[in-house]
C-alpha positions as semicolon CSV with decimal commas, in nm:
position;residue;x (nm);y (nm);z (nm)
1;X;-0,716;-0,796;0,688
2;X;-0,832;-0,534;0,430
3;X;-0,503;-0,412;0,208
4;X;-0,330;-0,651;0,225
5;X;-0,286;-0,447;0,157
6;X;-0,152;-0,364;0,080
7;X;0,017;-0,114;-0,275
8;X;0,274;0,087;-0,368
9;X;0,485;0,190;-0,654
10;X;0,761;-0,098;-0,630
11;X;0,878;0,025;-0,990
12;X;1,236;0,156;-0,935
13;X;1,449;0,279;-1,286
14;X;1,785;0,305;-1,250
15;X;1,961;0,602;-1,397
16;X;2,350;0,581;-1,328
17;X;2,632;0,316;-1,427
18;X;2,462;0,124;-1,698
19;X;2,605;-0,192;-1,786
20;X;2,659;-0,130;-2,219
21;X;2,441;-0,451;-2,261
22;X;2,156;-0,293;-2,094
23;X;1,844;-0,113;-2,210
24;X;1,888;0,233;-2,167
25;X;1,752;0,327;-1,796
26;X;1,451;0,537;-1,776
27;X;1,544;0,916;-1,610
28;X;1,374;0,969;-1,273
29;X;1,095;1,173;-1,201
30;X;1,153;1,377;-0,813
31;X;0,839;1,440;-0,748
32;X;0,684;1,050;-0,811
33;X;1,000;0,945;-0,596
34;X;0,890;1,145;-0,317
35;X;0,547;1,084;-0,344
36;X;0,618;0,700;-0,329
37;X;0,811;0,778;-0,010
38;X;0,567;0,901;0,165
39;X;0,353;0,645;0,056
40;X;0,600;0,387;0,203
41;X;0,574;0,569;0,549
42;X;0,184;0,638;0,547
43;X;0,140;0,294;0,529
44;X;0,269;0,210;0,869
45;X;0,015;0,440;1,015
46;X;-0,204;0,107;1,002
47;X;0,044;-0,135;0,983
48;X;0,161;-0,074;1,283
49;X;-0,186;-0,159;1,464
50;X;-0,165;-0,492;1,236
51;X;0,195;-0,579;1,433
52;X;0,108;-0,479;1,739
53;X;-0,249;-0,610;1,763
54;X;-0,488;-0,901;1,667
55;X;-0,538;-0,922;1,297
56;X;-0,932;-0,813;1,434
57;X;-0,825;-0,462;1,571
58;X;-0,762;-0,367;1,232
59;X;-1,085;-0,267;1,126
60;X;-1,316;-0,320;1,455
61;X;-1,142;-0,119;1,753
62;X;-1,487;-0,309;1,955
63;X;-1,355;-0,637;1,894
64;X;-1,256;-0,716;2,263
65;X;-1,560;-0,493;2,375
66;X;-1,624;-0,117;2,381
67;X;-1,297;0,057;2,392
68;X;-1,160;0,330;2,584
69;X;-1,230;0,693;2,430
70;X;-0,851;0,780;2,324
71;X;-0,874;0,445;2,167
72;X;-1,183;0,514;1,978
73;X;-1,053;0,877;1,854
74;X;-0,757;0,759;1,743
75;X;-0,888;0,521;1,554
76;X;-1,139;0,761;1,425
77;X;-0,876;1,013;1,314
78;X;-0,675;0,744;1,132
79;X;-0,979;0,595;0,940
80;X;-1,034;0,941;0,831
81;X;-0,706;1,112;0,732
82;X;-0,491;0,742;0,676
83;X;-0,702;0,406;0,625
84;X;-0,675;0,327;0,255
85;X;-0,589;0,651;0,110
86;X;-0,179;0,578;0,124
87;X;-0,274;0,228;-0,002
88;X;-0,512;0,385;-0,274
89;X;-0,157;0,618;-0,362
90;X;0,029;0,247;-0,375
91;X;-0,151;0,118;-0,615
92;X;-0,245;0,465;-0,844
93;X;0,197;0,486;-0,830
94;X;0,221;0,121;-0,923
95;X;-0,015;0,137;-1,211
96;X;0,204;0,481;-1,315
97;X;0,491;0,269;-1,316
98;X;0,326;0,035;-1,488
99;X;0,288;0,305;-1,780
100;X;0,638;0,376;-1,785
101;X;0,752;0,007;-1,814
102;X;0,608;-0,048;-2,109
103;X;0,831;0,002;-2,338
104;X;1,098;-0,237;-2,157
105;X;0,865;-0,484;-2,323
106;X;0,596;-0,753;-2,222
107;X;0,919;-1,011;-2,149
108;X;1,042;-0,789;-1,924
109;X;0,731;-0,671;-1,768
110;X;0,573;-1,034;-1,709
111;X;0,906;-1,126;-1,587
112;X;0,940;-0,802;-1,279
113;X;0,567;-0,888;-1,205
114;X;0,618;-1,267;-1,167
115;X;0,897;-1,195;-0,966
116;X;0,715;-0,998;-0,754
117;X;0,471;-1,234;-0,650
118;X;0,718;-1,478;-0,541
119;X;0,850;-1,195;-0,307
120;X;0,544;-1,162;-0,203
121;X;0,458;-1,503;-0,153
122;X;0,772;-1,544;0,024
123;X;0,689;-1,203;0,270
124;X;0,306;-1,324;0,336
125;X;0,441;-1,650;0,456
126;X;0,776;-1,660;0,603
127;X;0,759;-1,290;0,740
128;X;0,414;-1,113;0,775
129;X;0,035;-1,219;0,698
130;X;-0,028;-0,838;0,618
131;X;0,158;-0,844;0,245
132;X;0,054;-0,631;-0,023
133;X;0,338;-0,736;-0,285
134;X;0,155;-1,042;-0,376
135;X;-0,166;-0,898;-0,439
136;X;-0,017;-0,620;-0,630
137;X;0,180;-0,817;-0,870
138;X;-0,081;-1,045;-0,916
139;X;-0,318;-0,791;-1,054
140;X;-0,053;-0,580;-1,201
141;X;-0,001;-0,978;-1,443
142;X;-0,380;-0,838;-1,572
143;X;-0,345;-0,516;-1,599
144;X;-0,028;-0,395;-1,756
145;X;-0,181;-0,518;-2,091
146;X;-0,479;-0,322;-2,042
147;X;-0,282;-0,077;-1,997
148;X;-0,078;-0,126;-2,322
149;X;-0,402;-0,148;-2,513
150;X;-0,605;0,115;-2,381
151;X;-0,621;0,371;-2,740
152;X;-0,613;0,689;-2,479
153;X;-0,573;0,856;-2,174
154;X;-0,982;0,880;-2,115
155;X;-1,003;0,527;-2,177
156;X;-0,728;0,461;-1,880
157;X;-0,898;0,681;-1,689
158;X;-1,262;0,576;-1,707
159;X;-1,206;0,173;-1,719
160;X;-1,035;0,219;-1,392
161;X;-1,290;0,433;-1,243
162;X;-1,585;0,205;-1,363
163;X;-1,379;-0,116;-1,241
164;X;-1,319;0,063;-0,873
165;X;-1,706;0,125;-0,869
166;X;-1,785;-0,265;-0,964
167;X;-1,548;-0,357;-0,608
168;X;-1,705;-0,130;-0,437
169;X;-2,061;-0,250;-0,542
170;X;-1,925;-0,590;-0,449
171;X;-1,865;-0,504;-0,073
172;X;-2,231;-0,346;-0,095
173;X;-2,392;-0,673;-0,197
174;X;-2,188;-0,865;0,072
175;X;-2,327;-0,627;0,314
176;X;-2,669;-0,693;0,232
177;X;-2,695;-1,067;0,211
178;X;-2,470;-1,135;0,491
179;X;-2,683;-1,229;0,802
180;X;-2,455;-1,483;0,962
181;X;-2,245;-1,425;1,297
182;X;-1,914;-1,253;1,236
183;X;-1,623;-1,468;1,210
184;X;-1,277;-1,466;1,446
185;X;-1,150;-1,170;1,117
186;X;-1,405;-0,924;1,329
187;X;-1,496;-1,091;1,677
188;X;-1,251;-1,343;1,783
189;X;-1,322;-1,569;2,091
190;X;-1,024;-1,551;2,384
191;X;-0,920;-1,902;2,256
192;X;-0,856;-1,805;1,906
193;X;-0,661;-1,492;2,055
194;X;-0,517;-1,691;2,260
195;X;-0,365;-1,904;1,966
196;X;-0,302;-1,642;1,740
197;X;-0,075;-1,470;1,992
198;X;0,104;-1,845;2,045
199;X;0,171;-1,851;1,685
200;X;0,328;-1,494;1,635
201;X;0,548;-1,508;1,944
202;X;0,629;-1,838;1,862
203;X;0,707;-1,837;1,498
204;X;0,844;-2,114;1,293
205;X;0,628;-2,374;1,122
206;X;0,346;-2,310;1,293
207;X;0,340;-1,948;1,253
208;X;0,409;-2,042;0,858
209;X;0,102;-2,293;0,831
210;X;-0,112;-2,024;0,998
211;X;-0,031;-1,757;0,756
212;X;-0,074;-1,995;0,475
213;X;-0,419;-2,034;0,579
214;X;-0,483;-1,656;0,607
215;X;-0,335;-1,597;0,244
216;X;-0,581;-1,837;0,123
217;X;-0,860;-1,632;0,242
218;X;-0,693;-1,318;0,129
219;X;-0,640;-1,470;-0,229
220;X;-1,010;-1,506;-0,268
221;X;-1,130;-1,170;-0,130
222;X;-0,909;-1,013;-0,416
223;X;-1,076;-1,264;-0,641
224;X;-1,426;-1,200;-0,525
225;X;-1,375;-0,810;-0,434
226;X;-1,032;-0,615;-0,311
227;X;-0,923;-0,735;-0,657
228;X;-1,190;-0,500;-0,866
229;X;-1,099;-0,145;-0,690
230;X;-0,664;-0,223;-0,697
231;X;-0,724;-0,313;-1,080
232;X;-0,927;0,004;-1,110
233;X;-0,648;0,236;-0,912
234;X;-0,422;0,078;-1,114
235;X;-0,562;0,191;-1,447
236;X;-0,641;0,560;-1,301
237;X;-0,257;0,576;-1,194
238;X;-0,154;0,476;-1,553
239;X;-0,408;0,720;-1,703
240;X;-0,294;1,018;-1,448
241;X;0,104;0,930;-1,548
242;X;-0,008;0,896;-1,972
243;X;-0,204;1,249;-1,894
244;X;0,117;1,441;-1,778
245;X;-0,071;1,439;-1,397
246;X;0,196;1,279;-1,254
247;X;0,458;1,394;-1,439
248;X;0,453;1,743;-1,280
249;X;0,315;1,886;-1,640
250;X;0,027;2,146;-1,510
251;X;0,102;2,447;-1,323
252;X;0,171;2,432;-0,893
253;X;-0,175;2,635;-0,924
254;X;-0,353;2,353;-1,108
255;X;-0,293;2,104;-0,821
256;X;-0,293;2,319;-0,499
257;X;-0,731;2,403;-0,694
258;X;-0,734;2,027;-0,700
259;X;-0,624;1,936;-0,347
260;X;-0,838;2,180;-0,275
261;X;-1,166;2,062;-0,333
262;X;-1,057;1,672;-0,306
263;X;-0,963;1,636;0,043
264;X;-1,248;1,832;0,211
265;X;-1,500;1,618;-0,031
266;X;-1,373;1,317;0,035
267;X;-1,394;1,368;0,395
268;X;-1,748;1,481;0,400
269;X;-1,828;1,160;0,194
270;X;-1,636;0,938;0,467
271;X;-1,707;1,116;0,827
272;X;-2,073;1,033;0,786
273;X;-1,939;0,634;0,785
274;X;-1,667;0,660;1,073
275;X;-1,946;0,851;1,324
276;X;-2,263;0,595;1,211
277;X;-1,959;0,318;1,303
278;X;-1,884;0,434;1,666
279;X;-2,306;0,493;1,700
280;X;-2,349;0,148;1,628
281;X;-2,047;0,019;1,860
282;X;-1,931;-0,135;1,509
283;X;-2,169;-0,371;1,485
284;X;-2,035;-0,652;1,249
285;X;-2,294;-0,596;0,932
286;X;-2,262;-0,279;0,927
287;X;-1,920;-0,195;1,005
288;X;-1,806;-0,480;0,832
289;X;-1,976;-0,407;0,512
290;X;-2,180;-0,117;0,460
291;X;-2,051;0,124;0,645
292;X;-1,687;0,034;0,477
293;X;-1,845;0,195;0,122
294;X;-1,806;0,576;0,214
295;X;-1,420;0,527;0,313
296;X;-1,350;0,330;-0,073
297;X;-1,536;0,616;-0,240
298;X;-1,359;0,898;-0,071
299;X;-1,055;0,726;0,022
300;X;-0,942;0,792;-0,359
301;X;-1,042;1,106;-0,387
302;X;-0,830;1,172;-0,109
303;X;-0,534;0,981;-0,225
304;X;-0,545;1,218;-0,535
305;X;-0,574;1,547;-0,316
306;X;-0,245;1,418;-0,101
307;X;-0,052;1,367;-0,447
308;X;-0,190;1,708;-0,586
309;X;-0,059;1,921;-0,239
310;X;0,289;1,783;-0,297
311;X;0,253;1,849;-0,662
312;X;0,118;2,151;-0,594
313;X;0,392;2,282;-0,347
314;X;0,672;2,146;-0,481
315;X;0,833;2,437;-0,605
316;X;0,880;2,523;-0,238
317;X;0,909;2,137;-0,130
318;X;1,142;2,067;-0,346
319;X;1,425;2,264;-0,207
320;X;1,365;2,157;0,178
321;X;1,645;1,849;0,300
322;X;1,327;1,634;0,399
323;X;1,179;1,634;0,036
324;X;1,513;1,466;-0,079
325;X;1,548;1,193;0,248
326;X;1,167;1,118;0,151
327;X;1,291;1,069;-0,210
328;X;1,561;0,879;-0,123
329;X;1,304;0,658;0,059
330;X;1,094;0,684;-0,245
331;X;1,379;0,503;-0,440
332;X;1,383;0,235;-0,215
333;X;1,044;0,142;-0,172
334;X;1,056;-0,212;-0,163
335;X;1,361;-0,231;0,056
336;X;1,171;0,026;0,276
337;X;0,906;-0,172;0,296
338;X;1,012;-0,523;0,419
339;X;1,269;-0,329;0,660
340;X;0,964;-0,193;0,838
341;X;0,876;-0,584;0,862
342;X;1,169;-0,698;0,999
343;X;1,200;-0,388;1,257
344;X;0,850;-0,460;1,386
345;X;0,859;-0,836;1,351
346;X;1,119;-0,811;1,589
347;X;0,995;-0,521;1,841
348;X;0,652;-0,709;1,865
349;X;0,752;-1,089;1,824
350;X;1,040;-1,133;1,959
351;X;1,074;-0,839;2,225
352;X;0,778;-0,908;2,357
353;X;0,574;-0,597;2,266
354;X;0,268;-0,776;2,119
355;X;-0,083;-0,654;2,250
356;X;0,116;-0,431;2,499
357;X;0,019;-0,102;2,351
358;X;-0,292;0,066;2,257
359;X;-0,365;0,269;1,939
360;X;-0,186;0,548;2,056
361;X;0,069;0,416;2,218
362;X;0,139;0,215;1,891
363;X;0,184;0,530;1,699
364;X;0,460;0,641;1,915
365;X;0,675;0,357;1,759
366;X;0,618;0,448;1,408
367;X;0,842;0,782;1,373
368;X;1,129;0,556;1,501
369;X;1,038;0,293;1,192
370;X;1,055;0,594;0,970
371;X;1,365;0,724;1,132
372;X;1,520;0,373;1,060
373;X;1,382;0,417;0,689
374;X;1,517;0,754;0,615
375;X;1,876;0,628;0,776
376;X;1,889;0,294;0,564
377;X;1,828;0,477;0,226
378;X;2,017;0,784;0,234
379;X;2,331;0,603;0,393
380;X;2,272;0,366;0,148
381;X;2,257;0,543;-0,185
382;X;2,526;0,743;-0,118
383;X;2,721;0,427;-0,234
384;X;2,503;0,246;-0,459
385;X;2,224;0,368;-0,732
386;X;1,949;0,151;-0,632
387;X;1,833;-0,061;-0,244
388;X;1,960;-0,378;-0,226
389;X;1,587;-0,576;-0,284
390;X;1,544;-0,328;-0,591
391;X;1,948;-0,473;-0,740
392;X;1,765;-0,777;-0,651
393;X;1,455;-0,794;-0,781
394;X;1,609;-0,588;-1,128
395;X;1,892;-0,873;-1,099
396;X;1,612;-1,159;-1,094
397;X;1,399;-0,977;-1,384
398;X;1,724;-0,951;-1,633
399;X;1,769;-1,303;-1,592
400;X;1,463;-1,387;-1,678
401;X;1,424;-1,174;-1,972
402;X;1,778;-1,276;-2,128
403;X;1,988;-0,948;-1,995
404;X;2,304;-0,923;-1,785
405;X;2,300;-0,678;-1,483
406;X;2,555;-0,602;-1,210
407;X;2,480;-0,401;-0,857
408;X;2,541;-0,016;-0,985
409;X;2,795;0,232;-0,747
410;X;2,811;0,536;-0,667
């Protein structure tokens, strides 16, 4: 499943009730907090197809046959304006973070990160076979010290753009020497669905060996590909946060010009793709492969463009109640994130829900996941400072790096 993708700005700094043996707490930046929640809630815009579907349906809507037309448009609308581009804003946030971390050290750094992958690890095979955490703090174990040693911004910036371009040329070249018959990831036979809807209702050991075996394909498409274009966002994020770009530090103008121009080219660069795939009834070459290279080119572009129109109109944004219930979410992104898990773990797996819904049907469940998400984190941090995974995960890291650290309140 592409993203495991998966990416988002798991980086939370605490600012209030530091313990006196601490380091100092970095102060928090609105607008990035806001921007990483709605990060957190694009994301289920495909996730939720991943829950409520065959692994399969998440790229090829053809992969029982031709679908219906409402299924086809919406899948059209969310390959356009959703697929990858809140994942690309994951990973550009997480290398950002990234940037700001280093100064707690490399102890500290390689501590977080390893933690994170043994979240992750835990998520991708206990939970969910769509995890992003492990892939992301894998790569983020490479990166943060190219991020360290970069000598400038332009060095940030280009590395990661030329190291995005390299994954991207990867996924070309598969496309062109791969002549074989597509595999049960893009045209699954009934028995296989048949087995991998036993295995998620069922759960348990079973369900556990059978994610283990999808993470180990997962691993090596980061390896061989996926791997390339998150290092690449990763570097761009930490370049855009080390210009002042994501620390709010050009005029409302600046980015409202930039969102400007991004969006509507990046959609000219991707509808070409999404109307070629529907043509071609997403034949498994093609769709699989080529036709995937217009969505990563643009799909950055308009990652950037959605940052730049909150940037751009935050003046305004920033004094509407939503702004600060989607920063509240911001601030607990990784709670956020493996509560949407558990909610639609259970709605699909265990209620019964699985492979009941189409596309658009599916959507109607995710404003009630993001009700659930805004609910949990502003109830929430009105007693404590940080979500309870981020006291966690900040708990785990100061043991490993030698601090002490207590759960913060309000």
């Amino acid at each position: 499943m592409k993203a495991p993708v998966g990416a988002f700005l798991l980086i939370e700094i605490q600012r209030n009730n530091m313990n006196a043996n601490e380091t100092p707490r970095l102060p928090r930046i609105a607008t990035l907090d806001c921007v990483r929640g709605i990060a957190i809630l694009g994301i289920l815009l495909l996730n939720i197809s991943a829950f409520g579907l065959p692994k399969a349906a998440y790229l090829n809507p053809a992969y029982l046959g031709m679908p219906s037309t409402r299924d086809v448009w919406t899948w059209a609308l969310l390959d356009l304006f959703a697929q990858v581009k809140f994942l690309a804003m994951f990973a550009l946030l997480f290398g950002a973070g990234l940037q700001l971390l280093l100064r707690r050290g490399k102890v500290w750094i390689r501590a977080r990160l390893s933690w994170l992958v043994l979240i992750g690890l835990g998520h991708a095979i206990f939970l969910w076979d769509g995890d992003i955490l492990l892939a992301y703090g894998l790569i983020g174990l490479v990166c943060w010290r190219m991020i360290r040693d970069a000598q400038n911004t332009f060095t940030l910036l280009k590395t990661g753009a030329v190291l995005y371009l390299i994954g991207v040329a990867v996924l070309l070249l598969l496309g062109f020497i791969s002549h074989g018959e597509p595999g049960s990831f893009w045209q699954p036979s009934v028995a296989e669905l048949q087995y991998e809807k036993f295995w998620k209702l069922q759960g348990g050991p079973e369900a556990w060996r059978s994610r283990l075996d999808l993470l180990s394909s997962s691993l090596i498409a980061i390896g061989a590909q996926y791997g390339w274009q998150l290092a690449g966002l990763m570097l761009f994020g930490a370049g855009m946060m080390r210009s002042g770009w994501l620390r709010n530090s050009y005029s409302p103008a600046y980015y409202r010009r930039q969102a400007a121009w991004l969006i509507p080219l990046s959609l000219l660069i991707q509808l070409p793709g999404v109307l070629l795939q529907w043509q071609l009834n997403w034949d498994y070459r093609w769709s699989g492969f080529l036709l995937q290279v217009p969505r990563e080119l643009g799909s950055p572009l308009q990652a950037i463009g959605y940052l730049a129109l909150v940037y751009g109109f935050w003046p305004t944004l920033s004094r509407l109640r939503i702004s600060h219930w989607l920063t509240q979410v911001g601030r607990m992104a990784l709670s956020n994130y493996l509560l949407q898990t558990l909610i639609c773990s259970t709605l699909f797996f265990h209620f019964g829900l699985y492979q009941q819904l189409d596309r658009l049907q599916l959507l109607a469940v995710v404003p009630l996941v993001w009700l659930a998400n805004l609910l949990f984190s502003t109830l929430w941090l009105r007693y404590f400072a940080q979500g309870p995974m981020e006291w966690l995960w900040r708990k785990l890291t100061s043991l490993a790096a030698g601090e002490s650290l207590r759960q913060p309140t309000k």
